[in-house]
C-alpha positions as CSV (number, residue, x, y, z in Angstrom):
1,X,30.9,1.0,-58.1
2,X,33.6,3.6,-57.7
3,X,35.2,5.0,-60.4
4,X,38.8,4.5,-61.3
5,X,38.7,8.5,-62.3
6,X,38.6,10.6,-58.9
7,X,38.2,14.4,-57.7
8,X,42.3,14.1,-56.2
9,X,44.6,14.7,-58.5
10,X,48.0,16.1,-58.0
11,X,48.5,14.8,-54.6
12,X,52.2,14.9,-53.2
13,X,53.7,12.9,-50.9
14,X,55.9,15.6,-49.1
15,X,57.2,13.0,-46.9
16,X,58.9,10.7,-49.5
17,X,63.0,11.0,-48.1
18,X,65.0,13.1,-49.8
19,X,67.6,12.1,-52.7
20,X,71.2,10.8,-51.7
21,X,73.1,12.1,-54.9
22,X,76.5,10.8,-55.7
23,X,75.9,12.2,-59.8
24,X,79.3,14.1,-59.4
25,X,81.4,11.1,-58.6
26,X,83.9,9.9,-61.1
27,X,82.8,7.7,-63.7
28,X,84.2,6.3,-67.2
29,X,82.6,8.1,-69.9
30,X,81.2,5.0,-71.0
31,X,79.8,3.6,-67.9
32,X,76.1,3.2,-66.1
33,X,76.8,4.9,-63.2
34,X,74.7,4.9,-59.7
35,X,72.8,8.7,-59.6
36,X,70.3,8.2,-56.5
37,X,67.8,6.8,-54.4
38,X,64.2,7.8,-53.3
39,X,61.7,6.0,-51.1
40,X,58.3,5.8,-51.1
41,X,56.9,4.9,-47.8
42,X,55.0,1.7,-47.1
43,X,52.0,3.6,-45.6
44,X,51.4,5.7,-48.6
45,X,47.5,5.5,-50.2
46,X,46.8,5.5,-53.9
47,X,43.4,7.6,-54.8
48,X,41.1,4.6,-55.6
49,X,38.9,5.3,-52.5
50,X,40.6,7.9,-50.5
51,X,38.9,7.9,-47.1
52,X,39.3,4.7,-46.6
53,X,42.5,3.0,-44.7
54,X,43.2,-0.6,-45.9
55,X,46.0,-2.8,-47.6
56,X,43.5,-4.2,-50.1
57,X,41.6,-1.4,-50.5
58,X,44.3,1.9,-51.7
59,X,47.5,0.9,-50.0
60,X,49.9,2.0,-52.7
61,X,51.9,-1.3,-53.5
62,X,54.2,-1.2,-56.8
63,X,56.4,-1.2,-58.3
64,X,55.6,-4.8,-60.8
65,X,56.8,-3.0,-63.6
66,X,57.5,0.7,-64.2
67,X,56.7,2.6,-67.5
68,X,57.5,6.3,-69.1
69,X,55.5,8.2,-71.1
70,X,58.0,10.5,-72.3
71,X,55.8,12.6,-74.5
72,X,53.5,13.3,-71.6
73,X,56.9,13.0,-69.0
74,X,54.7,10.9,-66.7
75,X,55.0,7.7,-65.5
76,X,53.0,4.3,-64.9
77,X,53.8,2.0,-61.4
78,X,51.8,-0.9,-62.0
79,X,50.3,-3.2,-58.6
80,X,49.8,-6.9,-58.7
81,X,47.2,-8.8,-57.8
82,X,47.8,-7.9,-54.5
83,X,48.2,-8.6,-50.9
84,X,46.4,-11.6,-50.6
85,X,48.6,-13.8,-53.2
86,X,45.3,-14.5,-54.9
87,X,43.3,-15.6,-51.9
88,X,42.0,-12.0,-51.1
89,X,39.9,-10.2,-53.2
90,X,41.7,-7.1,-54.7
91,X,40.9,-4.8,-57.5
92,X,44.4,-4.4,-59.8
93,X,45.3,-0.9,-61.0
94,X,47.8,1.1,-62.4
95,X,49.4,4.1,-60.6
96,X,50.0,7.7,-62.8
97,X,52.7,9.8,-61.1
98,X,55.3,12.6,-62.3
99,X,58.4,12.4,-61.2
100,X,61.2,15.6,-61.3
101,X,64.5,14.7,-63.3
102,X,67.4,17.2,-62.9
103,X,68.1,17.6,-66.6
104,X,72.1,17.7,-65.7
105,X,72.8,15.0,-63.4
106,X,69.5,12.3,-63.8
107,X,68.9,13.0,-59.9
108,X,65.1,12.2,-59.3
109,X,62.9,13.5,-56.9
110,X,59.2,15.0,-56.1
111,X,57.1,12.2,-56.7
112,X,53.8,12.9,-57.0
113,X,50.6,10.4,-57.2
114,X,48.5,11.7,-60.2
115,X,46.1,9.3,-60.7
116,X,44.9,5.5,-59.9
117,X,43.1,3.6,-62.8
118,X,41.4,0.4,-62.3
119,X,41.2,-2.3,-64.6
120,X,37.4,-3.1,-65.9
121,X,35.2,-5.1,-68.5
122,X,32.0,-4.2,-68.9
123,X,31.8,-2.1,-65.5
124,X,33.1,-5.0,-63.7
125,X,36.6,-5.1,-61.9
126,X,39.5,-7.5,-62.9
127,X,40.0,-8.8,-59.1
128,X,43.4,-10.5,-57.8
129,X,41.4,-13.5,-56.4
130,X,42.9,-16.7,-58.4
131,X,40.5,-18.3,-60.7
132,X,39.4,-20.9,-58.1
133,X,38.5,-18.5,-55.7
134,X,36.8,-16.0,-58.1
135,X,34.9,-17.9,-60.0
136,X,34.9,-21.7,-58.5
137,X,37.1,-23.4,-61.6
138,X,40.9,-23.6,-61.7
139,X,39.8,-23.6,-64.9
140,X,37.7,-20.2,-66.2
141,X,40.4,-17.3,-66.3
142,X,37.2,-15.2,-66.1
143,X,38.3,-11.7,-64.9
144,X,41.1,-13.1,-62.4
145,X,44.1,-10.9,-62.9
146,X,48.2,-10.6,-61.9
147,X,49.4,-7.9,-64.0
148,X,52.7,-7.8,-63.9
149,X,54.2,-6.0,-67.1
150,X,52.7,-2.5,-68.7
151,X,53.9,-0.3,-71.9
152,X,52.0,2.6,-73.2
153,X,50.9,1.9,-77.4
154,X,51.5,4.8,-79.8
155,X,47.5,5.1,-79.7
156,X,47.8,5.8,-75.8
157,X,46.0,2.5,-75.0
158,X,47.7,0.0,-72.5
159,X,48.9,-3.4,-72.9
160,X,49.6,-5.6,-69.4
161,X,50.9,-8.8,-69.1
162,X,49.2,-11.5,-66.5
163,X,50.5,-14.1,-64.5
164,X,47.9,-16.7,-64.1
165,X,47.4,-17.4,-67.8
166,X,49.6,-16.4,-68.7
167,X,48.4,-13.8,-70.9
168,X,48.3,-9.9,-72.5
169,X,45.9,-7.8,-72.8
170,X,44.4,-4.3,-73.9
171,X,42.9,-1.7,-71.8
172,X,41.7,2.2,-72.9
173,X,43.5,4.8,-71.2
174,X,40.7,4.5,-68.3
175,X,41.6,1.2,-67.7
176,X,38.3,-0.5,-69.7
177,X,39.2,-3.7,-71.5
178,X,39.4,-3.9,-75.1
179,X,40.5,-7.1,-76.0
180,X,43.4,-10.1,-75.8
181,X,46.4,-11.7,-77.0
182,X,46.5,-15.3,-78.3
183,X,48.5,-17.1,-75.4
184,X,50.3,-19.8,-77.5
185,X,49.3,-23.2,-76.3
186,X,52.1,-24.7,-74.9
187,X,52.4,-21.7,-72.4
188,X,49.0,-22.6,-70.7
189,X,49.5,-24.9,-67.6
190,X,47.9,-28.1,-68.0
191,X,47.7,-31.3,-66.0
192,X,48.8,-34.9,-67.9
193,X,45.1,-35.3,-68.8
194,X,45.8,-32.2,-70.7
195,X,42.6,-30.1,-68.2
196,X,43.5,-26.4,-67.9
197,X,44.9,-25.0,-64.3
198,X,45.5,-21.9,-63.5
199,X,46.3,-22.0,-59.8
200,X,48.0,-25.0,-58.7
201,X,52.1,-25.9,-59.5
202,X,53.6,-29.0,-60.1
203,X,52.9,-31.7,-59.9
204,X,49.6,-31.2,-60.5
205,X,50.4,-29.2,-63.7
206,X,52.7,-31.1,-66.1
207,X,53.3,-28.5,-69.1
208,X,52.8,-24.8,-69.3
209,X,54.5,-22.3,-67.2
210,X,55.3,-22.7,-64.0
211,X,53.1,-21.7,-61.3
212,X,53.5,-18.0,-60.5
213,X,56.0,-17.4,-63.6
214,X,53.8,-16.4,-66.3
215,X,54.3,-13.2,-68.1
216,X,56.7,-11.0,-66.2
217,X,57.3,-8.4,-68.7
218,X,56.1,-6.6,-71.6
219,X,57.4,-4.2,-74.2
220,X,56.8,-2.9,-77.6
221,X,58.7,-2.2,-80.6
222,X,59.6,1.7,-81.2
223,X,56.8,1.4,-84.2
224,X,54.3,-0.3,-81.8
225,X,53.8,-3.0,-84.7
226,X,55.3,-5.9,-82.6
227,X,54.7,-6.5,-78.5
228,X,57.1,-9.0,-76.8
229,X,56.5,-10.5,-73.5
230,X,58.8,-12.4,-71.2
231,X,57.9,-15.2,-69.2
232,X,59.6,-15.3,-65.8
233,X,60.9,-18.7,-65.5
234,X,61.5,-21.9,-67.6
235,X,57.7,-23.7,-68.4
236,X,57.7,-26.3,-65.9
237,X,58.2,-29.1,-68.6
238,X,61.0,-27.7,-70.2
239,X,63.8,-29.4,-68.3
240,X,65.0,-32.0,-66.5
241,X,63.3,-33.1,-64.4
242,X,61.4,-30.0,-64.6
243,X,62.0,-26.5,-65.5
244,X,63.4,-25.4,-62.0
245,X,66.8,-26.6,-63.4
246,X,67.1,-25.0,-66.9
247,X,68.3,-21.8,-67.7
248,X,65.9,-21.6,-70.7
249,X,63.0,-19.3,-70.5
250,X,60.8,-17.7,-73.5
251,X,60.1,-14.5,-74.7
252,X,56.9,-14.7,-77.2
253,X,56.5,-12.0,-80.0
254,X,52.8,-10.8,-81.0
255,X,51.6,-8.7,-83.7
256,X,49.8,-6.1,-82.2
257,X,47.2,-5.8,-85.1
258,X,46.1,-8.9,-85.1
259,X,47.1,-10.3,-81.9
260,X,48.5,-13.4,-82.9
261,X,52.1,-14.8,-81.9
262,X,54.3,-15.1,-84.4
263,X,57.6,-16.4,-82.5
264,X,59.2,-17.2,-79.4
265,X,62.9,-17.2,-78.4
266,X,65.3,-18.6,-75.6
267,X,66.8,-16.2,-73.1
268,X,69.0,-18.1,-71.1
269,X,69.5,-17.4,-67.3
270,X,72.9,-16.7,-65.7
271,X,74.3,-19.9,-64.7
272,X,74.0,-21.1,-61.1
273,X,77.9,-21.7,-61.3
274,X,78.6,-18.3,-62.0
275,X,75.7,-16.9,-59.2
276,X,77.0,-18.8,-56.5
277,X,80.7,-17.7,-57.2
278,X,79.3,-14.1,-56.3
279,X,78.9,-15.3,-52.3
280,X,80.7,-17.3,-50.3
281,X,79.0,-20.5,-50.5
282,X,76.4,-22.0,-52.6
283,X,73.3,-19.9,-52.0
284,X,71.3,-21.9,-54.3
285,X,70.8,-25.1,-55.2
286,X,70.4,-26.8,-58.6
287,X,66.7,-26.9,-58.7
288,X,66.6,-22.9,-58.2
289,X,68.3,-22.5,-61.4
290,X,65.0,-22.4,-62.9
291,X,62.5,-20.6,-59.9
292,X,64.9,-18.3,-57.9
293,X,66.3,-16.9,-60.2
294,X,64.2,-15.3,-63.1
295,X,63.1,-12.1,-65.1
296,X,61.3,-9.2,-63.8
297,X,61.3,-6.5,-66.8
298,X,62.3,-6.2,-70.5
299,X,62.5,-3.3,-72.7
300,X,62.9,-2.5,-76.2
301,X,65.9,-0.4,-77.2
302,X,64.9,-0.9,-81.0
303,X,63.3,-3.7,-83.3
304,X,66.5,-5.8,-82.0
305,X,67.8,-5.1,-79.2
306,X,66.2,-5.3,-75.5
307,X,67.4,-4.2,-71.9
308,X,66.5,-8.0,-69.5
309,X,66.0,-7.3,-65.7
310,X,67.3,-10.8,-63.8
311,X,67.1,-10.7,-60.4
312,X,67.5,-13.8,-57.9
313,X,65.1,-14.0,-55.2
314,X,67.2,-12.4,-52.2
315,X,67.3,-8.8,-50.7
316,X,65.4,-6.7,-48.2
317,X,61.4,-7.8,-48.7
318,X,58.6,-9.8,-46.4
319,X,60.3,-12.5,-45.8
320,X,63.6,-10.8,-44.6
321,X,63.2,-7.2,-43.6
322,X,67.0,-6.9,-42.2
323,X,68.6,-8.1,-45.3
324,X,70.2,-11.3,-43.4
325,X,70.3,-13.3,-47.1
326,X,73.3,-12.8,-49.3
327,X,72.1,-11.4,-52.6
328,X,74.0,-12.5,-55.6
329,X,72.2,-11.4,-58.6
330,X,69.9,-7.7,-59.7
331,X,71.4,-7.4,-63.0
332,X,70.5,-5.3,-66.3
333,X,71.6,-7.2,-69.7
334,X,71.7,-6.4,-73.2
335,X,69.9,-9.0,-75.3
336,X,69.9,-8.9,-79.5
337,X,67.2,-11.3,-82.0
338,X,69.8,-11.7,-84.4
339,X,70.4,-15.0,-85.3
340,X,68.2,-16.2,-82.3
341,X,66.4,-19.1,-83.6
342,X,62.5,-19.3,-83.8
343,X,61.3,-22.0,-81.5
344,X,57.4,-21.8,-81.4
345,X,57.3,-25.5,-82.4
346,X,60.2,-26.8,-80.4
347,X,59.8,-28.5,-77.7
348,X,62.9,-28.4,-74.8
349,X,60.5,-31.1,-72.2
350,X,63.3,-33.1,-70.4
351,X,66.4,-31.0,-72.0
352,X,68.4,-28.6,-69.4
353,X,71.0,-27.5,-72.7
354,X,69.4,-26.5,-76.3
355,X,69.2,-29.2,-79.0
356,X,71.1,-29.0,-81.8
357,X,70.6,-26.0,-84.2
358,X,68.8,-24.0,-81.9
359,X,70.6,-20.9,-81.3
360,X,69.2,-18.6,-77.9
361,X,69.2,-14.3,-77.9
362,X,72.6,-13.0,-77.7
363,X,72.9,-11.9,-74.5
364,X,75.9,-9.4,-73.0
365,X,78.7,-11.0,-71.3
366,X,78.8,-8.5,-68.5
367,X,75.4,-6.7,-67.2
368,X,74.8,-3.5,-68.5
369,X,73.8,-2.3,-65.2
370,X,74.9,-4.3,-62.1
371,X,72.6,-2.9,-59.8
372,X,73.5,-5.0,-56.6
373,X,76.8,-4.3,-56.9
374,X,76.0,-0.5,-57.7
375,X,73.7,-0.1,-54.4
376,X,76.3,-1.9,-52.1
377,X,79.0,0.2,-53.2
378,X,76.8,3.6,-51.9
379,X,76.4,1.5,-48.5
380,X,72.4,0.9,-49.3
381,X,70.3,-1.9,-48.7
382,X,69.3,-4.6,-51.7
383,X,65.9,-5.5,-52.0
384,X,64.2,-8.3,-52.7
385,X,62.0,-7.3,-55.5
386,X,63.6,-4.9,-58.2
387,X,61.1,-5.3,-60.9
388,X,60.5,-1.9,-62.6
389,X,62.9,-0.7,-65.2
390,X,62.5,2.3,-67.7
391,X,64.6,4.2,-70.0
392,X,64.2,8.0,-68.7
393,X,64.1,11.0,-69.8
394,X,67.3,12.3,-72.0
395,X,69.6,14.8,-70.6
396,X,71.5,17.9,-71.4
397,X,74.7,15.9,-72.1
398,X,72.9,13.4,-74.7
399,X,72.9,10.4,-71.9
400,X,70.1,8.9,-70.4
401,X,67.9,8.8,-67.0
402,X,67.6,5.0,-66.5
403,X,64.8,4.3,-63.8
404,X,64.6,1.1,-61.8
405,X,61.6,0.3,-59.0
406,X,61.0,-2.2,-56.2
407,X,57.7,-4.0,-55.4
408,X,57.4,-4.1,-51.5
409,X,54.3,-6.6,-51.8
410,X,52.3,-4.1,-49.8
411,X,54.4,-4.7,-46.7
412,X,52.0,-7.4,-45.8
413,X,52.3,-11.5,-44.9
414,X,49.5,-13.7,-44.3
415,X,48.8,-17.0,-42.5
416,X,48.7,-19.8,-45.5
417,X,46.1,-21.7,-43.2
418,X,43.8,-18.9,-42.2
419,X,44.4,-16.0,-44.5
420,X,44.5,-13.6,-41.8
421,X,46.7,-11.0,-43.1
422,X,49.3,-8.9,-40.7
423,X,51.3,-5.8,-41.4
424,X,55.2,-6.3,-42.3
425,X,57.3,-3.7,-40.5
426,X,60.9,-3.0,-40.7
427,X,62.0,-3.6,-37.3
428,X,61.5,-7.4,-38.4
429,X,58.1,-7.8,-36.8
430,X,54.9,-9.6,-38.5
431,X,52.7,-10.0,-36.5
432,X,50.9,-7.0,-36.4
433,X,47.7,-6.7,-36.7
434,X,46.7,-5.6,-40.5
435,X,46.1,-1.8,-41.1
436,X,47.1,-1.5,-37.0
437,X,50.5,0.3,-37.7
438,X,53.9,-0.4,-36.8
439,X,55.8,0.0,-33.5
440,X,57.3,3.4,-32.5
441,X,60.3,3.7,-34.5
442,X,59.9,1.6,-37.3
443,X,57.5,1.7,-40.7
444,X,56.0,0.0,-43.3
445,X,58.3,-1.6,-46.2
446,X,58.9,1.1,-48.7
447,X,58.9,1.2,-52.5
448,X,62.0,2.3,-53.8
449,X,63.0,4.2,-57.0
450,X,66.6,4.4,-58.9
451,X,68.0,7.0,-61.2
452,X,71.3,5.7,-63.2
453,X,72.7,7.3,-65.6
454,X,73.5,5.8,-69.1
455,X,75.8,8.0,-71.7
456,X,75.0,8.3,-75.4
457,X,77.6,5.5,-76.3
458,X,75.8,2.8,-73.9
459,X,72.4,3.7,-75.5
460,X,74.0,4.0,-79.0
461,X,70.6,2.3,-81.4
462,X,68.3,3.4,-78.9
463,X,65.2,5.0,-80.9
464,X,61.9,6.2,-78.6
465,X,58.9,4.8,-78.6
466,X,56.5,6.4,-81.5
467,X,54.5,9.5,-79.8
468,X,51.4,9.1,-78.4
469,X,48.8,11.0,-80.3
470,X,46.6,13.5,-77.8
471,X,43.6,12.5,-76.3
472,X,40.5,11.9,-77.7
473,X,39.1,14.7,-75.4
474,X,41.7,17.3,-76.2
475,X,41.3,16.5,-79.8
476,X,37.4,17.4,-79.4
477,X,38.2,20.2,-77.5
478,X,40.4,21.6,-80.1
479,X,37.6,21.0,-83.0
480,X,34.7,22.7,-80.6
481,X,36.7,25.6,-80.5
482,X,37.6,26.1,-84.1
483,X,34.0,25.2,-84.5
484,X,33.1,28.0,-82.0
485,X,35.0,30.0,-84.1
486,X,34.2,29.9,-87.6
487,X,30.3,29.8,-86.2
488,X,31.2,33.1,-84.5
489,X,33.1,34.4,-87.8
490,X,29.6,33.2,-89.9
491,X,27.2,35.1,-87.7
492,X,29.3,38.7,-88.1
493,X,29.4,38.3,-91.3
494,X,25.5,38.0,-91.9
């Protein structure tokens, strides 16, 4: 088996395009302003096997959720399950990478791969495949894995969120499994007879969350005593008829010590009415309240308050490299607990409103970063998938570096009958042949990165993660050489 840990470190990808800085422009004092872009391109490799050439074997594909370590300033790009959308073996990883901040402005630039770590249990790979085709059951999770969400715990260890459970779980700092969450029951997908299944949608599945809308994000409290998870969508029972027409989606609370859940809350969507007046006619149609339109990120600001990434499902990606879609909707809101109402034993099966009494996360009025809006004013293309976001580094002037990433689904498509798999290139071709390279002139679908820039006021209550303590190797490091030392002091002396 290879190992997730590897002889490259450090490598830079000199070829990433330069920053397009507009930090000087005029902005309210109390605004989230656009800073710049970089791009990652399409045909960069991560270091899991380095001299081999393969989507599903180190293509770098991220961003499904973006993390930063802002003890160690490095970040975490976590990969999904892959290209193969579950029917092509993949091992999931998480990508380590530094990133240059200019400490006056929030301009970002430099990136630079630092590491790829695999996900394992007991020497064995977590693997993309769906549960059907890894281990012959729809039913037995086993090791099949769609990470989607990632924070770093004040110990150092990670916690990702999956898809196909949905579920949480922990990993060491090289990726080995430690152990995971209780997925409350009336998130698993289940058909009427009540049998567990983990791959197919409705109507074969009657209650749980929908199929691909499990956990989108994770995050933790600044103590690290309370992890909350997002699902992306409504559970596919919870509205009428199903939950492709509600607004109402969950966010589950765990304590991290003994892994239980102990709530869940309503985040309500942005309304289809107020989408659709964004565009100039009705993009979407009532049953995409509920599946085009959905959560890709959450983060805690404190023990109240969160940061919600809702994104509809339009924008430069796979399925339209030109941008020919109208995009209405890549927004950053403000959510507070107060007041929201517990509803771990409420059912919403048939509802498309909230019963009586039960009162949903307060959520802004207006985005706290309208990132759509934002790009198309600097003349730059939307894409599809913006599901990283991080709160950055701080900066001279007190105000914050806030990050947002794409995931460019590894630039590939595949044939739903076959499975044969073809590069995605952005002159609007698919057919080519997989790992063949694109036409003169064009590329593979980049991953791009966002610096805005947050002042002090729009951040007011934000408190920092608690520090990660140092490693377990630096720590032994440090006691051999006092050991050494006192040794060395004994052996003068006598």
């Amino acid at each position: 088996m290879i190992s997730a840990r590897h002889w490259i470190f450090g490598l830079s990808f000199s070829f990433v395009t330069s920053v397009v800085s507009i930090a000087g422009s005029a902005t309210s004092a109390h605004a989230v302003s656009f800073v710049n872009e970089i791009t990652i391109p399409g045909e960069s490799k991560d270091l899991y096997e380095p001299s081999s050439n393969g989507a599903n074997v180190n293509r770098l594909g991220f961003l499904s959720d973006l993390y930063y370590d802002r003890y160690n300033n490095v970040y975490y790009g976590l990969a999904d399950r892959g290209p193969g959308g579950g029917v092509i073996s993949y091992n999931t990883r998480v990508e380590k990478f530094s990133l240059d901040v200019n400490p006056n402005t929030g301009a970002i630039s430099n990136f630079r791969l630092l590491d790829t770590i695999l996900f394992t249990q007991d020497g064995q790979n977590f693997n993309g495949l769906n549960p059907g085709q890894l281990n012959g059951n729809v039913s037995n999770l086993g090791r099949s894995f769609d990470p989607e969400g990632f924070v770093v715990a004040p110990n150092g260890n990670f916690y990702v969120s999956d898809e196909y459970e949905p579920s949480v779980y922990e990993f060491s700092p090289t990726g080995s499994f430690i152990r995971a969450f209780e997925t409350p029951s009336n998130l698993i997908p289940k058909q009427s007879d009540g049998t567990i299944n983990y791959i197919d949608g409705r109507p074969d599945i009657t209650s749980g969350r929908q199929d691909n809308r499990g956990f989108e994000g994770v995050t933790l409290s600044p103590n690290g005593k309370k992890l909350y998870a997002v699902l992306q969508d409504p559970l596919v029972n919870e509205g009428s008829p199903d939950g492709r027409r509600s607004r109402n989606l969950r966010i589950v609370e765990f304590d991290t010590v003994t892994s239980e859940s102990t709530a869940q809350y309503i985040y309500q969507l942005e309304s289809l009415t107020d989408i659709n007046s964004r565009v100039p006619e009705d993009t979407f149609a009532a049953n995409a309240q509920g599946r085009n339109i959905g959560v890709s990120a959450i983060i805690a600001l404190n023990d109240d308050e969160f940061l919600v990434l809702e994104r509809d499902n339009r924008g430069v990606g796979v399925e339209d490299t030109q941008g020919e879609n109208l995009v209405a909707s890549k927004r950053v809101y403000k959510i507070s607990l107060t007041g929201a109402t517990d509803v771990s034993g409420i059912s919403l099966a048939g509802l498309n409103t909230l019963p009586v009494g039960v009162t949903p996360v307060n959520k802004s009025t207006s985005p706290f970063i309208d990132i759509a809006e934002l790009l198309k004013a600097e003349g730059l293309l939307i894409p599809e998938k913006i599901e990283g976001l991080a709160v950055g580094p701080q900066l001279a002037d007190g105000s914050y570096a806030i990050l947002a990433g794409t995931d460019n689904d590894f630039s590939v498509t595949q044939n739903e009958d076959t499975n044969e798999q073809f590069d995605v290139c952005t002159d609007g071709s698919n057919n080519n042949q997989l790992d063949s390279g694109c036409p003169q002139g064009a590329s593979l679908l980049p991953t791009y990165l966002y610096s805005f820039k947050a002042s002090r006021d729009e951040l007011k209550g934000f408190v920092p993660p608690a520090k990660v303590p140092e490693s377990t190797t630096t720590a032994g490091l440090i006691l051999l050489g006092l050991s050494s030392f006192w040794l060395n002091r004994f052996k003068v002396k006598s």
